[in-house]
mmCIF file of the N, C-alpha and C atoms, coordinates in Angstrom:
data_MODEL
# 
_entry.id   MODEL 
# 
loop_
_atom_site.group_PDB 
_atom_site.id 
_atom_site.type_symbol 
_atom_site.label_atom_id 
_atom_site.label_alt_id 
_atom_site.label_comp_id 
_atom_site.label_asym_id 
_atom_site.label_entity_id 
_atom_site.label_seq_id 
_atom_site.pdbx_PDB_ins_code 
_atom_site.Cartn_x 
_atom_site.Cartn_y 
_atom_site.Cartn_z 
_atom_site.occupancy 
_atom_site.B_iso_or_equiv 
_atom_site.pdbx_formal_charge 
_atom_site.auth_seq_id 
_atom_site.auth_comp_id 
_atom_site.auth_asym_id 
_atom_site.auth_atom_id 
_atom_site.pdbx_PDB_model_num 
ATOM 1   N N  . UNK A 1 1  ? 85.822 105.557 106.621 1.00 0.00 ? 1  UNK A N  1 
ATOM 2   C CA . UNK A 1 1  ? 86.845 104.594 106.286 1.00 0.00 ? 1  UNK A CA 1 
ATOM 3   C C  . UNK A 1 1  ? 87.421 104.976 104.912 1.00 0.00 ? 1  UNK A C  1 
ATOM 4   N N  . UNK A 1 2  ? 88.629 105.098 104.679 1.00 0.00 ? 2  UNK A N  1 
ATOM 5   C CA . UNK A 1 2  ? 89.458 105.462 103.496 1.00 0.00 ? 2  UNK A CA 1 
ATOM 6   C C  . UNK A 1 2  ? 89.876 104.414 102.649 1.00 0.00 ? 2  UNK A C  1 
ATOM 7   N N  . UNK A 1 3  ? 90.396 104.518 101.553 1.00 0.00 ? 3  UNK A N  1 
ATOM 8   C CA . UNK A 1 3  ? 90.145 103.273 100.530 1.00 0.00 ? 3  UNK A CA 1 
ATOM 9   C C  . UNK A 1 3  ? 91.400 102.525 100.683 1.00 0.00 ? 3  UNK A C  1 
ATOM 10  N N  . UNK A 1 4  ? 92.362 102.367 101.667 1.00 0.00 ? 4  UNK A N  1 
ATOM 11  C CA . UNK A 1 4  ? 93.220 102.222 101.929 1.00 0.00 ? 4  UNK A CA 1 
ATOM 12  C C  . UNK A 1 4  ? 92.906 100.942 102.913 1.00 0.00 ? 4  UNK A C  1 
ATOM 13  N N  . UNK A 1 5  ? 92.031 101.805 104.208 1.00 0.00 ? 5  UNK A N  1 
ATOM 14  C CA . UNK A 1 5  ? 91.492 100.783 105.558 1.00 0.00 ? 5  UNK A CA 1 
ATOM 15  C C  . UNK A 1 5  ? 90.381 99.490  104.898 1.00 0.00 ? 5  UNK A C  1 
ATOM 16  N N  . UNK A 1 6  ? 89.782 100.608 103.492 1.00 0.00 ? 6  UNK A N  1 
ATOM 17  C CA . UNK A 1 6  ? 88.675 98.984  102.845 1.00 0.00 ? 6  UNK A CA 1 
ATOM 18  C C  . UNK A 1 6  ? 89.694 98.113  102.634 1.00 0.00 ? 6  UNK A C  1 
ATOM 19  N N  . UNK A 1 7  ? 90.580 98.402  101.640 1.00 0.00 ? 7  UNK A N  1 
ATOM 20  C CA . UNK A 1 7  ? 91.719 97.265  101.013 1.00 0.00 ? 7  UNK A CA 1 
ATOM 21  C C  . UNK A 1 7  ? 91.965 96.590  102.046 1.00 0.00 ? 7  UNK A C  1 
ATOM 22  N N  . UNK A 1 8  ? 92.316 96.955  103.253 1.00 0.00 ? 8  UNK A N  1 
ATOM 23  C CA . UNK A 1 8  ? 93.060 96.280  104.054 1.00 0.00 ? 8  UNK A CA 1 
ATOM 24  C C  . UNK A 1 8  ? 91.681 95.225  104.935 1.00 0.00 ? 8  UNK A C  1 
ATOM 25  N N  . UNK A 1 9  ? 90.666 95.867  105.257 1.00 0.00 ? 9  UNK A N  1 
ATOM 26  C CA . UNK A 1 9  ? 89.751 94.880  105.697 1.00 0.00 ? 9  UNK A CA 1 
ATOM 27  C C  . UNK A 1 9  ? 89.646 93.971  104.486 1.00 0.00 ? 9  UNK A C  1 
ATOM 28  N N  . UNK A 1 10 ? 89.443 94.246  103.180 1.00 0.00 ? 10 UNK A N  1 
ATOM 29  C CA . UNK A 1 10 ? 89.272 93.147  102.365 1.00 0.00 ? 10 UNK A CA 1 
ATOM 30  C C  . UNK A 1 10 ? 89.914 91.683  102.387 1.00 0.00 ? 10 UNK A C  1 
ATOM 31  N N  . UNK A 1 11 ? 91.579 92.541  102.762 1.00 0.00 ? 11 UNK A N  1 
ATOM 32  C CA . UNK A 1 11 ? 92.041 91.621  102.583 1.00 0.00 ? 11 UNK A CA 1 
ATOM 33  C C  . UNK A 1 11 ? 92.418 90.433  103.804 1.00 0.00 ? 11 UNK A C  1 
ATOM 34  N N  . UNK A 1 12 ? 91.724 91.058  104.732 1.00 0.00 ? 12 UNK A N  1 
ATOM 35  C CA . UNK A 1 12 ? 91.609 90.483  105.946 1.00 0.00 ? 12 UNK A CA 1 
ATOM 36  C C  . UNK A 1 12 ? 90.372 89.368  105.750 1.00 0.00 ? 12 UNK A C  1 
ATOM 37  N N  . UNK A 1 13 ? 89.450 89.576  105.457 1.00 0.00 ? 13 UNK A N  1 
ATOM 38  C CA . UNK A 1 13 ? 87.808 88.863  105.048 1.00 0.00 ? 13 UNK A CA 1 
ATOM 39  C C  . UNK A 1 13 ? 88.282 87.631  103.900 1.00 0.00 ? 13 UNK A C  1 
ATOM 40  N N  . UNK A 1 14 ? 89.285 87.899  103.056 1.00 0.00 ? 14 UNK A N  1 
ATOM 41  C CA . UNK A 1 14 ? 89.809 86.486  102.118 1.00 0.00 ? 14 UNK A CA 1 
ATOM 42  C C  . UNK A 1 14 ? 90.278 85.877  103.007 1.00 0.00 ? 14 UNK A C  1 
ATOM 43  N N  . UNK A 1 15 ? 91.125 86.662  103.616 1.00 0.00 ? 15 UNK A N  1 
ATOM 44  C CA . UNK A 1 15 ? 92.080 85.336  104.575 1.00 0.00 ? 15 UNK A CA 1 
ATOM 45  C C  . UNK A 1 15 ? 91.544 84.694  105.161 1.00 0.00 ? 15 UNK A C  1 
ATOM 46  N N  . UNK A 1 16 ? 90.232 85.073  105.344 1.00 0.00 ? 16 UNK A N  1 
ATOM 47  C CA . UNK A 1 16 ? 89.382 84.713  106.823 1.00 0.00 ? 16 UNK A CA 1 
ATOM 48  C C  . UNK A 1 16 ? 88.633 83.356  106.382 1.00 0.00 ? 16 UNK A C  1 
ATOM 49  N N  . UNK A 1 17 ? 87.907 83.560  104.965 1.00 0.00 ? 17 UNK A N  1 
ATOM 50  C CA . UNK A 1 17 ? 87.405 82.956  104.301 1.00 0.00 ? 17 UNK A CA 1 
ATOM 51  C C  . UNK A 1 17 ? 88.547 81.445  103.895 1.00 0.00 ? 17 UNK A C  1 
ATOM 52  N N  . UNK A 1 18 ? 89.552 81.612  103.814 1.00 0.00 ? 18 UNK A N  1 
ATOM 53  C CA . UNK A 1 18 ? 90.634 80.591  103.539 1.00 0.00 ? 18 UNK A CA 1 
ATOM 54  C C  . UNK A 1 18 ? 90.909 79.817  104.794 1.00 0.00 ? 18 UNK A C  1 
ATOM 55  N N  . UNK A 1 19 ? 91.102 80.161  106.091 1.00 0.00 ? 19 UNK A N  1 
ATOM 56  C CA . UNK A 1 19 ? 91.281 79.706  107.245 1.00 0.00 ? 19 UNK A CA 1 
ATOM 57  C C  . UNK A 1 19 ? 89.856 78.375  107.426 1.00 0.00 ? 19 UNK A C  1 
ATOM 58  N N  . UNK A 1 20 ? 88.760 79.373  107.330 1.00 0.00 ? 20 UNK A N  1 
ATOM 59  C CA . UNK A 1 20 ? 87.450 78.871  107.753 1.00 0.00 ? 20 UNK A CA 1 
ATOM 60  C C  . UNK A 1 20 ? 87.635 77.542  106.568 1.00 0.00 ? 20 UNK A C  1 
ATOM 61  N N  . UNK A 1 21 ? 87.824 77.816  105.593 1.00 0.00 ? 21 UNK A N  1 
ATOM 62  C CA . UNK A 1 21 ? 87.595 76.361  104.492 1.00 0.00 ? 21 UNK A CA 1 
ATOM 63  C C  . UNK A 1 21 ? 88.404 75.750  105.068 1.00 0.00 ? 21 UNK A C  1 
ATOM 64  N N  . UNK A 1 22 ? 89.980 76.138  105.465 1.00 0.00 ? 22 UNK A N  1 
ATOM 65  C CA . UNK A 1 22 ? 90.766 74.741  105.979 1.00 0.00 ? 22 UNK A CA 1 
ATOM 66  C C  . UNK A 1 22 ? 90.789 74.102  107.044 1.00 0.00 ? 22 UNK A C  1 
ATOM 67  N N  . UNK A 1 23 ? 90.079 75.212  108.024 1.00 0.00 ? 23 UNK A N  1 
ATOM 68  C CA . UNK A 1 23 ? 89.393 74.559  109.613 1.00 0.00 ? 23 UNK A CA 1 
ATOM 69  C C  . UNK A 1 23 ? 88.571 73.378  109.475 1.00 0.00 ? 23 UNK A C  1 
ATOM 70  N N  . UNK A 1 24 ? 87.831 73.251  107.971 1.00 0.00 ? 24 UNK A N  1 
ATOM 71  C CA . UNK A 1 24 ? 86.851 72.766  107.677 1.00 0.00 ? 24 UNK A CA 1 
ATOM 72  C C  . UNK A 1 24 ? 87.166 71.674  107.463 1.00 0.00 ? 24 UNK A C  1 
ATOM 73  N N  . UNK A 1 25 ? 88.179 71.581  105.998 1.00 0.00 ? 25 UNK A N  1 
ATOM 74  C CA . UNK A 1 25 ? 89.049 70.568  105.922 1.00 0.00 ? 25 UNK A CA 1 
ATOM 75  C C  . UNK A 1 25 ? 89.838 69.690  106.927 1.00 0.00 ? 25 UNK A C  1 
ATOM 76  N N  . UNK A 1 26 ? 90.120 70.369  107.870 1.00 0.00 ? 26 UNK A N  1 
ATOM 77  C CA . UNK A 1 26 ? 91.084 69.878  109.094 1.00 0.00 ? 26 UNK A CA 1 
ATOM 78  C C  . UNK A 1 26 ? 90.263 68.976  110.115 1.00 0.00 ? 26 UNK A C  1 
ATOM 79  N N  . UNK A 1 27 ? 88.692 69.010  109.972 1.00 0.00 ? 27 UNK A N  1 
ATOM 80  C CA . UNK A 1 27 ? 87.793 68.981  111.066 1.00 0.00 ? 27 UNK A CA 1 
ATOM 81  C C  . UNK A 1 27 ? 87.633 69.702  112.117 1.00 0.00 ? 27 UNK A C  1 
ATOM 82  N N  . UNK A 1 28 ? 88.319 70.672  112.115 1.00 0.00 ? 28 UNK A N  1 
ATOM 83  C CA . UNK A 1 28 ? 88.183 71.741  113.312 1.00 0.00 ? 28 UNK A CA 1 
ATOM 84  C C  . UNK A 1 28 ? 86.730 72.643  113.252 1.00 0.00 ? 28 UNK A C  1 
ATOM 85  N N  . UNK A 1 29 ? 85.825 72.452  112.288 1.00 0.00 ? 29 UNK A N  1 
ATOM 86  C CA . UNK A 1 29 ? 84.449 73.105  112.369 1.00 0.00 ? 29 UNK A CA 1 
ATOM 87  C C  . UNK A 1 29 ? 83.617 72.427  111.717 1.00 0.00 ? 29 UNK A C  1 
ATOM 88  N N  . UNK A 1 30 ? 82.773 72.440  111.831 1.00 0.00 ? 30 UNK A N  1 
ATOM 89  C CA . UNK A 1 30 ? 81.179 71.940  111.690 1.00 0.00 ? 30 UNK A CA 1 
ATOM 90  C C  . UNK A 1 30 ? 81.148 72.690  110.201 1.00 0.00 ? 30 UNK A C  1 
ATOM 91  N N  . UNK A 1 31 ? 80.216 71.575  108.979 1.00 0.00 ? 31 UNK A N  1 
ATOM 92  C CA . UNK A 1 31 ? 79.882 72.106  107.946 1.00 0.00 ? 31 UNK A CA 1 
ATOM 93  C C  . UNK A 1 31 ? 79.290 73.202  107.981 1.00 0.00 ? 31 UNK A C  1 
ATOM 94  N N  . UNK A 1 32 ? 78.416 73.105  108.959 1.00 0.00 ? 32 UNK A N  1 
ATOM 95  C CA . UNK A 1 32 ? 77.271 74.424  109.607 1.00 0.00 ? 32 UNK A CA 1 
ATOM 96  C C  . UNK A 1 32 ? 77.719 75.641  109.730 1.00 0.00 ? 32 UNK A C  1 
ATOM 97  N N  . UNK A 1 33 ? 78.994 75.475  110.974 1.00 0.00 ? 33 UNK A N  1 
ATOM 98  C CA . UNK A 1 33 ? 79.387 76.661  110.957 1.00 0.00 ? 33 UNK A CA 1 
ATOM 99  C C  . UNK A 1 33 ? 80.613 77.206  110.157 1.00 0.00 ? 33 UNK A C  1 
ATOM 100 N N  . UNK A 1 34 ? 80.961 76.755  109.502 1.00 0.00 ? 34 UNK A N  1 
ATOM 101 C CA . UNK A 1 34 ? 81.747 77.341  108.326 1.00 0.00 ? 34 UNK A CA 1 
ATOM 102 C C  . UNK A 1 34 ? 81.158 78.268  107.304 1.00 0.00 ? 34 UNK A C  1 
ATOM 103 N N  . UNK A 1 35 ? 79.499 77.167  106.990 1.00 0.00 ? 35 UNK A N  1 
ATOM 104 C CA . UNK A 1 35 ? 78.861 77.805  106.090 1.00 0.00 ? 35 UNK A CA 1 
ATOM 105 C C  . UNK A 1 35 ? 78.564 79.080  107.031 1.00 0.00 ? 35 UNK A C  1 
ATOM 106 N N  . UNK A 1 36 ? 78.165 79.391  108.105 1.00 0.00 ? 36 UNK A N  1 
ATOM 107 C CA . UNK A 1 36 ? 77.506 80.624  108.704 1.00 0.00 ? 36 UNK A CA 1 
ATOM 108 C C  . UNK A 1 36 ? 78.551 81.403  108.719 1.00 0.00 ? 36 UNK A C  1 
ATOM 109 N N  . UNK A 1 37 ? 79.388 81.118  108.739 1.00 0.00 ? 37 UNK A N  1 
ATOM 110 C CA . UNK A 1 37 ? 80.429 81.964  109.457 1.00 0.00 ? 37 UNK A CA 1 
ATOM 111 C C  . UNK A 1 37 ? 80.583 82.402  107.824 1.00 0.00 ? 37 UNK A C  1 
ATOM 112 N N  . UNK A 1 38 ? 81.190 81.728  106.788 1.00 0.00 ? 38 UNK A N  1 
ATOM 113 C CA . UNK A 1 38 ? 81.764 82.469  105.507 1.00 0.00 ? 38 UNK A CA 1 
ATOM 114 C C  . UNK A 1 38 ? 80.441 82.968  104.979 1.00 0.00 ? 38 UNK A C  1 
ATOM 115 N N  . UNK A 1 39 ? 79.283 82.997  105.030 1.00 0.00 ? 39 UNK A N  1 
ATOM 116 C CA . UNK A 1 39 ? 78.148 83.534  104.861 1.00 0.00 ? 39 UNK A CA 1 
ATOM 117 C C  . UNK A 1 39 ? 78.432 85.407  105.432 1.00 0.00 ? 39 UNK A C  1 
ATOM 118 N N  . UNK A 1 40 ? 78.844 85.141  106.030 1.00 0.00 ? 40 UNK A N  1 
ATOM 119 C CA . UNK A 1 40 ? 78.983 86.553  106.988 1.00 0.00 ? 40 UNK A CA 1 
ATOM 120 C C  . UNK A 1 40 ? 80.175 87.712  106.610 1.00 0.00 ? 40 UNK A C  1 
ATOM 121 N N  . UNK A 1 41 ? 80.944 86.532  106.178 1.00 0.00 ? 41 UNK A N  1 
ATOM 122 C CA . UNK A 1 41 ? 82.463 87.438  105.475 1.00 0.00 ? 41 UNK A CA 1 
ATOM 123 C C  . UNK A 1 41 ? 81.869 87.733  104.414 1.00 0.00 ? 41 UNK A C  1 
ATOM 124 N N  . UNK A 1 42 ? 81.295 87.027  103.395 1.00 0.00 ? 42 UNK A N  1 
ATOM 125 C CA . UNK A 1 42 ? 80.773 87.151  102.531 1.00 0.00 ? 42 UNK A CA 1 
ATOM 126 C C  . UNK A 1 42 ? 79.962 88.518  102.008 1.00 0.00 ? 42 UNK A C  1 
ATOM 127 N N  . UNK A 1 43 ? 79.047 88.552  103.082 1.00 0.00 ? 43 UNK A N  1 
ATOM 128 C CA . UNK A 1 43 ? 78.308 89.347  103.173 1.00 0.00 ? 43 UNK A CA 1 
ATOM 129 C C  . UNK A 1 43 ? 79.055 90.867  103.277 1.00 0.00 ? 43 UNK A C  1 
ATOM 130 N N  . UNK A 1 44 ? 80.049 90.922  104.370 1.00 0.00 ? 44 UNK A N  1 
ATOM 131 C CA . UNK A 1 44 ? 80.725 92.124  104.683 1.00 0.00 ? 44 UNK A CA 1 
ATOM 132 C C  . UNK A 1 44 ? 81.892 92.704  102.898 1.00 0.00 ? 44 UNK A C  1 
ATOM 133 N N  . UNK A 1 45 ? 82.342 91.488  102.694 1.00 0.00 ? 45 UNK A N  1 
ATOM 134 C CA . UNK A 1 45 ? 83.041 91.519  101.240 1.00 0.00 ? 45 UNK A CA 1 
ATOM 135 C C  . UNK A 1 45 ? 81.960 92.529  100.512 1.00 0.00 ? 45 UNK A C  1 
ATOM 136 N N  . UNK A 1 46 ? 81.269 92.067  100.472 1.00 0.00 ? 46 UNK A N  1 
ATOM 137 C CA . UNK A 1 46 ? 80.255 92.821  99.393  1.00 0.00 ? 46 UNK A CA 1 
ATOM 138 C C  . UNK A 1 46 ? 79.476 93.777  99.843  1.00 0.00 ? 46 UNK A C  1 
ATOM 139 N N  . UNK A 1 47 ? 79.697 94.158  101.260 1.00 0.00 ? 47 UNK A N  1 
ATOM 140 C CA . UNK A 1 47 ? 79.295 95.927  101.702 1.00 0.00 ? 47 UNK A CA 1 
ATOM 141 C C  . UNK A 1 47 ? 80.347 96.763  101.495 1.00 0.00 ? 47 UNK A C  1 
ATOM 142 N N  . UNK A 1 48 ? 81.953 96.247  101.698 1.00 0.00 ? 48 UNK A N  1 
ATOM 143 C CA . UNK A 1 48 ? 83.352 96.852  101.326 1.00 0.00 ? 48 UNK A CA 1 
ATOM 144 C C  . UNK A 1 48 ? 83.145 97.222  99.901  1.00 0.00 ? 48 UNK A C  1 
ATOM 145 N N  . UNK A 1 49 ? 83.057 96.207  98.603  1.00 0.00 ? 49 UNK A N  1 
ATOM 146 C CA . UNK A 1 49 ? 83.144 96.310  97.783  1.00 0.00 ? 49 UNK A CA 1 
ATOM 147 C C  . UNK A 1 49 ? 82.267 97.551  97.434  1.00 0.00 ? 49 UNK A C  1 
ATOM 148 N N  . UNK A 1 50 ? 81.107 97.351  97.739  1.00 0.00 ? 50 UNK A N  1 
ATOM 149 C CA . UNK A 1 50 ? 80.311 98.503  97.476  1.00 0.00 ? 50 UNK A CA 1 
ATOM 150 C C  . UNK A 1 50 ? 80.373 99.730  98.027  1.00 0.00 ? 50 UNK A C  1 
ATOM 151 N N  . UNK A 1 51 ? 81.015 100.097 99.303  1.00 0.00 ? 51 UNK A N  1 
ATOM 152 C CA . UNK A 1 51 ? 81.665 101.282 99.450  1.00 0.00 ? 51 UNK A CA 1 
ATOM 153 C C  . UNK A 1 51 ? 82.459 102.057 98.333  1.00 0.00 ? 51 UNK A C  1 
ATOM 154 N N  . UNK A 1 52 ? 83.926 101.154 98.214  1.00 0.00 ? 52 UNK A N  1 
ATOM 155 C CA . UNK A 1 52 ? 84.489 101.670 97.084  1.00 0.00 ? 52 UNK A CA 1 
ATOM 156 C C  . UNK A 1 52 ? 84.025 101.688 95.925  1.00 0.00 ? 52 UNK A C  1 
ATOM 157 N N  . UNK A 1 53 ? 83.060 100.888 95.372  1.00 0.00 ? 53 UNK A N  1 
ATOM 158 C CA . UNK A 1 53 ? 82.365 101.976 94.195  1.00 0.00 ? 53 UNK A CA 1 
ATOM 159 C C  . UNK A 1 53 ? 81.780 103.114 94.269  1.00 0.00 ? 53 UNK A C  1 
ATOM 160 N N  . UNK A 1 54 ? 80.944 102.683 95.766  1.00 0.00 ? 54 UNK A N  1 
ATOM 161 C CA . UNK A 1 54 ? 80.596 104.348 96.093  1.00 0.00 ? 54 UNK A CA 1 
ATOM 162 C C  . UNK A 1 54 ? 81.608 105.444 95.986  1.00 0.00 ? 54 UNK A C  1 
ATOM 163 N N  . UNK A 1 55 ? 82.664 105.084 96.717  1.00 0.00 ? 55 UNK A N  1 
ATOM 164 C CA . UNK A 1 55 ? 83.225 106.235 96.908  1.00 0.00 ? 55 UNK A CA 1 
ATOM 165 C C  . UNK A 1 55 ? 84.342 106.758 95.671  1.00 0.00 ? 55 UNK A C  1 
ATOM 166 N N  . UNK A 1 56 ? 84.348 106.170 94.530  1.00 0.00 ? 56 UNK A N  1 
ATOM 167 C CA . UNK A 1 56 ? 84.729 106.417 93.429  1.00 0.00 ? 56 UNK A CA 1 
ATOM 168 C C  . UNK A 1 56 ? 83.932 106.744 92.180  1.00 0.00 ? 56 UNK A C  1 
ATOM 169 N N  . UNK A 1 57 ? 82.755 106.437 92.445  1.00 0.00 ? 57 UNK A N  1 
ATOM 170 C CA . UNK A 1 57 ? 81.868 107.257 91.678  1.00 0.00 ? 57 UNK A CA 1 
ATOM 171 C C  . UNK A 1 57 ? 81.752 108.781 92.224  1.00 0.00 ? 57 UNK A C  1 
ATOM 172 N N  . UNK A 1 58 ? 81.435 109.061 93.175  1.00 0.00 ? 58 UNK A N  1 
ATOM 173 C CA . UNK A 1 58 ? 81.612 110.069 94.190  1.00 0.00 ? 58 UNK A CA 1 
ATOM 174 C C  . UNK A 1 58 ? 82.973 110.879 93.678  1.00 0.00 ? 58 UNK A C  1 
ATOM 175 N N  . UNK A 1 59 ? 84.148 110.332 93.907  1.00 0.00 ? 59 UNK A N  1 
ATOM 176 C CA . UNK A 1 59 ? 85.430 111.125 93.436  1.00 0.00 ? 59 UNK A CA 1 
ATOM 177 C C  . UNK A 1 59 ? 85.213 111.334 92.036  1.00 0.00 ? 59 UNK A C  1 
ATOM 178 N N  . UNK A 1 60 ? 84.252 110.753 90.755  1.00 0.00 ? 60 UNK A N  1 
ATOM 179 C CA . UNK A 1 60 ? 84.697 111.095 89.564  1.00 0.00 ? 60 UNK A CA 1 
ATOM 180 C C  . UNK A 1 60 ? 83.123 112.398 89.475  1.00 0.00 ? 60 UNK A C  1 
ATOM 181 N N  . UNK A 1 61 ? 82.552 111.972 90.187  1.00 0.00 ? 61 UNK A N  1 
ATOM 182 C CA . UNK A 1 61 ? 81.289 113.379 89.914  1.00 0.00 ? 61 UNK A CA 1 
ATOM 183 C C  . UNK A 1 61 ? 81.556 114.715 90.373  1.00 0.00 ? 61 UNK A C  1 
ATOM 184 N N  . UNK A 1 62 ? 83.419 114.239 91.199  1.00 0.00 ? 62 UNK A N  1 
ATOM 185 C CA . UNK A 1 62 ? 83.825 115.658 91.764  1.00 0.00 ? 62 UNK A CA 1 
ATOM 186 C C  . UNK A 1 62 ? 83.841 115.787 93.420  1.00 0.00 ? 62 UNK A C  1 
ATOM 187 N N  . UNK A 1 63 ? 82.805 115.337 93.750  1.00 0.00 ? 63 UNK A N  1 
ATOM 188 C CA . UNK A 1 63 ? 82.751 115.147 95.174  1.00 0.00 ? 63 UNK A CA 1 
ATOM 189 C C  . UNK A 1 63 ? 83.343 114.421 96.131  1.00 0.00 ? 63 UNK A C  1 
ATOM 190 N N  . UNK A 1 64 ? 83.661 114.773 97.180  1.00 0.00 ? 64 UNK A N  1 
ATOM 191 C CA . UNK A 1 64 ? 83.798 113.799 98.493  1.00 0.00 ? 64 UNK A CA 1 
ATOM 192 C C  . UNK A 1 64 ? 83.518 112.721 98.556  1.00 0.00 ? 64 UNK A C  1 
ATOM 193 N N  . UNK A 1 65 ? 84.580 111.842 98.629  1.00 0.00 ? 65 UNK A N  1 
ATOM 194 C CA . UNK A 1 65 ? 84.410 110.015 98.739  1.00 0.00 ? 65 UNK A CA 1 
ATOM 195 C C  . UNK A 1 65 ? 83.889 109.955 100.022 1.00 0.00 ? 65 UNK A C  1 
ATOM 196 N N  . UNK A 1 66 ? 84.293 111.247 101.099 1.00 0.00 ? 66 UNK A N  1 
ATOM 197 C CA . UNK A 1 66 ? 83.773 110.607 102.218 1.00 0.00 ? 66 UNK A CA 1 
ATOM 198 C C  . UNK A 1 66 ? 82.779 110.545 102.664 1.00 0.00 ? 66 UNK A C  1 
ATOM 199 N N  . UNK A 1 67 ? 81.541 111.122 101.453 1.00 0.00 ? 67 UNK A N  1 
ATOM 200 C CA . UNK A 1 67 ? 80.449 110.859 101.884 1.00 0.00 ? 67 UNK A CA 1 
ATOM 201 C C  . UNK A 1 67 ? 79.825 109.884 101.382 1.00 0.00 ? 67 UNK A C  1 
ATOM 202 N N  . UNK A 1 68 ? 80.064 108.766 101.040 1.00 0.00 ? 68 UNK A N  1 
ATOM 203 C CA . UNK A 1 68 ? 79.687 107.491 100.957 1.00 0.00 ? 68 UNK A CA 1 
ATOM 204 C C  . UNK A 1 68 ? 79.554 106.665 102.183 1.00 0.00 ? 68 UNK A C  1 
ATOM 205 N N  . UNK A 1 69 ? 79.068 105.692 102.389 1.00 0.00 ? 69 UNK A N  1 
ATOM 206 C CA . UNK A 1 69 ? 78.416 105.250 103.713 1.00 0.00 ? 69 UNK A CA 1 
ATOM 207 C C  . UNK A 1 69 ? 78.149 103.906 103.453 1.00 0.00 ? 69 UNK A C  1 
ATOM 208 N N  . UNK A 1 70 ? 78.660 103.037 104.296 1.00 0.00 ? 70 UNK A N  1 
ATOM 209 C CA . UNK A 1 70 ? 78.187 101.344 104.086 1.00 0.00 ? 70 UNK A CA 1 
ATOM 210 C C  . UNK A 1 70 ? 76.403 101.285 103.608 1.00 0.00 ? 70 UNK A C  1 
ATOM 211 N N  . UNK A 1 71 ? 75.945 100.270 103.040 1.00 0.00 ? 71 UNK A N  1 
ATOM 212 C CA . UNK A 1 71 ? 74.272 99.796  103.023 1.00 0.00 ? 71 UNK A CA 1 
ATOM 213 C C  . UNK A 1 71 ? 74.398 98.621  103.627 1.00 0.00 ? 71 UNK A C  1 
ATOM 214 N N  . UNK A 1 72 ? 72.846 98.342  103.904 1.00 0.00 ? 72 UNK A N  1 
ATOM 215 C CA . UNK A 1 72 ? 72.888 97.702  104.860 1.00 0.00 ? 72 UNK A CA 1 
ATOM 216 C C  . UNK A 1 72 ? 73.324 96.320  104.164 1.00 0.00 ? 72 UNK A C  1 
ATOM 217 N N  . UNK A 1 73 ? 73.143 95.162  104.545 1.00 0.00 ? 73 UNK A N  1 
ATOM 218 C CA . UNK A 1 73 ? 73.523 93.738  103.702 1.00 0.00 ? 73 UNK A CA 1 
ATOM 219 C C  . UNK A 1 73 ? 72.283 93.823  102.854 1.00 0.00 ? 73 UNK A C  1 
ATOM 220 N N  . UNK A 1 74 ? 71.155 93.648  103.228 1.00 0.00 ? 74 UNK A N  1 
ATOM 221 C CA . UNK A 1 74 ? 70.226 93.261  102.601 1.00 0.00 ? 74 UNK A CA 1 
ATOM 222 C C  . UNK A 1 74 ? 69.824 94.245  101.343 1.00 0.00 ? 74 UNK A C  1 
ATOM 223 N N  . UNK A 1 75 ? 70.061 95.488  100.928 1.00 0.00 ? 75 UNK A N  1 
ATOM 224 C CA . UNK A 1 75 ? 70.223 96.247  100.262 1.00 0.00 ? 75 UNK A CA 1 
ATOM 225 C C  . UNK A 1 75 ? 71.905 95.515  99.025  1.00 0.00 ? 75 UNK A C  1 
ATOM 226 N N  . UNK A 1 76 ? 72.746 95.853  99.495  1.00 0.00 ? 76 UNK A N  1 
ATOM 227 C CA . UNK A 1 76 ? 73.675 95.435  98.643  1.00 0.00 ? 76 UNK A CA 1 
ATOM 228 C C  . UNK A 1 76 ? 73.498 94.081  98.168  1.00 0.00 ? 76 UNK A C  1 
ATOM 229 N N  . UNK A 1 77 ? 73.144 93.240  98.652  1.00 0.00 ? 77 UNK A N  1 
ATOM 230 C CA . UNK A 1 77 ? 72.530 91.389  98.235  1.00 0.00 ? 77 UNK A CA 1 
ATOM 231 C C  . UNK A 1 77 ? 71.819 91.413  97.243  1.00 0.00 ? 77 UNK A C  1 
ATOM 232 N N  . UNK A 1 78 ? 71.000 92.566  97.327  1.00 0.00 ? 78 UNK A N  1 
ATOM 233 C CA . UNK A 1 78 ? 69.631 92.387  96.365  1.00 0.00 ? 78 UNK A CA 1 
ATOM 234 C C  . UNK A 1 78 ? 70.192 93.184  94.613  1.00 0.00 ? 78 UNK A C  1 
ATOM 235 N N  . UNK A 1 79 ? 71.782 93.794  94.782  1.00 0.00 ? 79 UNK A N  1 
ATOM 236 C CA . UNK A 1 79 ? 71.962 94.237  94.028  1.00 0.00 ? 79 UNK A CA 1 
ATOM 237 C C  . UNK A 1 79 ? 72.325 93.128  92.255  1.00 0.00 ? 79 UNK A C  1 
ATOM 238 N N  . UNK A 1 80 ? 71.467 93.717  91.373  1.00 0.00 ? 80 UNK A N  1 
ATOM 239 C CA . UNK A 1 80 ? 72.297 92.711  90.245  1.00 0.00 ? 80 UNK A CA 1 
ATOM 240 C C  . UNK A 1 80 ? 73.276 92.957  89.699  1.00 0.00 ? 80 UNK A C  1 
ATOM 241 N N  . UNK A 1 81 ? 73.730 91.896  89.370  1.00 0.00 ? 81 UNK A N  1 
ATOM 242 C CA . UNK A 1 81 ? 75.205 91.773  88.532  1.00 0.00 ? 81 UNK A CA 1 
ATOM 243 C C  . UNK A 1 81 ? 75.658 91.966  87.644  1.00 0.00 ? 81 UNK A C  1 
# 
């Protein structure tokens, strides 16, 4: 995936995240599943994000962005801030 297709999933995963809060608001979903569901975008946000650092650390050491590679959730979660 090129840093172009992340941007663009990113910016797909906000929107997604905005819908789900106003479904919420609207009564069209369950507190439950809003929380599960933006739990999940959430989660993917922050495997994207961490690609493109990968793959820009990668471009400044000289090398191939394209060998950077999603981690799994539970790996990137555990990362600190």
């Amino acid at each position: 995936m090129d840093d172009q297709s992340i941007h663009q999933r990113i910016t797909e995963l906000v929107e997604q995240e905005k819908q789900l809060r106003q479904a919420l608001q609207d009564g069209e979903l369950s507190g439950e599943e809003e929380h599960a569901r933006l739990r999940r975008a959430e989660q993917s946000l922050d495997q994207l994000w961490d690609l493109l650092r990968q793959r820009q650390a990668l471009r400044e050491a000289g090398k191939d962005p394209d060998e950077a590679s999603e981690r799994p959730v539970g790996e990137v979660e555990t990362y600190q801030q």
